[in-house]
C-alpha positions, -999 to +999 in steps of 0.1 A: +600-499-705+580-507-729+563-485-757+592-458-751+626-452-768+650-425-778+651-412-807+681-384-818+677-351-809+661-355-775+631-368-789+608-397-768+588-418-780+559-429-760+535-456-777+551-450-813+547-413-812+569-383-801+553-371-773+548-330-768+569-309-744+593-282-739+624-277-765+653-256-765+657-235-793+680-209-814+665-186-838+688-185-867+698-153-891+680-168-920+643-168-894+644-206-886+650-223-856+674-247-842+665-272-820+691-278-791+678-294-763+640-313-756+614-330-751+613-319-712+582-329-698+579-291-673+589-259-681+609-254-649+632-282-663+638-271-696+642-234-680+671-246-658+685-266-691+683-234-706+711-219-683+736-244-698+732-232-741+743-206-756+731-171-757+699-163-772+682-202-764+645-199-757+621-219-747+591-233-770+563-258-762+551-287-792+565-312-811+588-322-834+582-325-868+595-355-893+618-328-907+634-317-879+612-288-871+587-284-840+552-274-845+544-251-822+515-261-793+496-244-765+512-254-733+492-264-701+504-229-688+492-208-721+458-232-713+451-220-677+461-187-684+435-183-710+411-198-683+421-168-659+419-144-686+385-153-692+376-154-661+387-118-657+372-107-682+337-121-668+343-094-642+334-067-669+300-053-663+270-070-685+262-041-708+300-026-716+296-040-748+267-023-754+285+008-761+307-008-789+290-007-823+303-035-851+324-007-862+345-010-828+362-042-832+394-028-827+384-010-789+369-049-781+403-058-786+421-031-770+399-042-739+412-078-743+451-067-750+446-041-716+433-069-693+459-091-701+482-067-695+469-059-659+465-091-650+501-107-665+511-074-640+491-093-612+464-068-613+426-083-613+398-064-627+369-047-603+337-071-601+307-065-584+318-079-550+330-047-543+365-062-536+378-040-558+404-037-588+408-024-622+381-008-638+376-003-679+351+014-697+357+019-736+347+050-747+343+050-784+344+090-783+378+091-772+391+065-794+406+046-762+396+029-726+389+047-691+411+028-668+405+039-631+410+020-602+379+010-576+393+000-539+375-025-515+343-011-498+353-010-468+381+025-483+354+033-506+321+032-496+326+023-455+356+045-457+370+030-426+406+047-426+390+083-437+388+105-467+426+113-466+437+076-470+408+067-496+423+096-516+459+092-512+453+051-519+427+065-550+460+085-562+484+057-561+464+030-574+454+047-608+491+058-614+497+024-611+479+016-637+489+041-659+527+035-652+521-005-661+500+003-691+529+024-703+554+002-697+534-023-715+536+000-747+504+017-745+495+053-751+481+069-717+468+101-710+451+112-679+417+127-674+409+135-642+419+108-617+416+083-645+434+077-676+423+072-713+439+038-729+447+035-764+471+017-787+506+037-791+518+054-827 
């Protein structure tokens, strides 16, 4: 075909370049990395390549460099999960931010790390559909994010299976979110039903 050859190494060349993908790689003791296996054109291909390398081979997305080395790229999946994570974060009300001064940088990012962590978890954030989901209000005071969760509104406002089941459902949805948050390495305390957010050590 014309346009593309091999090249060593794995490497394709499509209309005199080497065209981006997914690589096998080693990291070695001395911090580099050795390229085993690539280009693969998806990620589920080089994932099930991966099964067949040695131990420790990971998988990174770019291209290789003239001295053997890839330079690291955003994949298409790192691309639309920045999409959703935006999107989600869309969901937070209009005038949250209003309660971070310039000095809260740091809780602006904690709000960022905390969503992705909820929704890499599969967790969305509450918007004002009232469909429900997470819900996070910084709170500068207490150094840290309120993370409660808000049901549908047909448990919490038409409350159509009772006050038992919107409680018990209450319960189990914000320990949820504290066990995953915890899990995910943050610090989480509770107060009240909720649970106060902040970055561990």
């Amino acid at each position: 075909m014309s346009g593309i050859g091999a090249r060593s190494g794995g490497e394709v060349l499509v209309g005199g370049g080497v065209r981006q993908g997914w690589w096998l790689v080693v990291d070695e003791v001395d911090g580099s990395e050795r390229v085993v296996a690539g280009p693969f054109g998806e990620r589920a291909e080089a994932g099930w390549a991966a099964g067949a390398q040695e131990p420790g081979t990971h998988l990174v997305h770019g291209f290789r460099r003239a001295d053997g080395g890839l330079a690291r790229r955003p994949s298409p999946q790192d691309g639309a999960w920045l999409v959703h994570l935006g999107e989600q974060l869309d969901r937070l009300p209009e005038d949250w931010d209003t309660v971070l001064s310039d000095d809260d940088a740091a809780l602006g990012t904690l709000v960022v790390e905390v969503t992705a962590a909820l929704c890499e978890a599969g967790l969305a954030l509450h918007d004002a559909t009232g469909t429900g989901g997470a819900s996070l209000l910084p709170e500068p005071a207490l150094g840290g994010i309120v993370v409660s969760w808000l049901q549908h509104d047909r448990m919490s406002v038409d409350q159509v299976h009772g006050d038992i089941a919107h409680a018990l459902v209450q319960q189990a949805m914000n320990q949820v979110l504290a066990d995953v948050l915890a899990l995910r390495g943050f610090a989480v305390d509770p107060l009240g039903g909720a649970h106060v957010v902040r970055r561990a050590g």
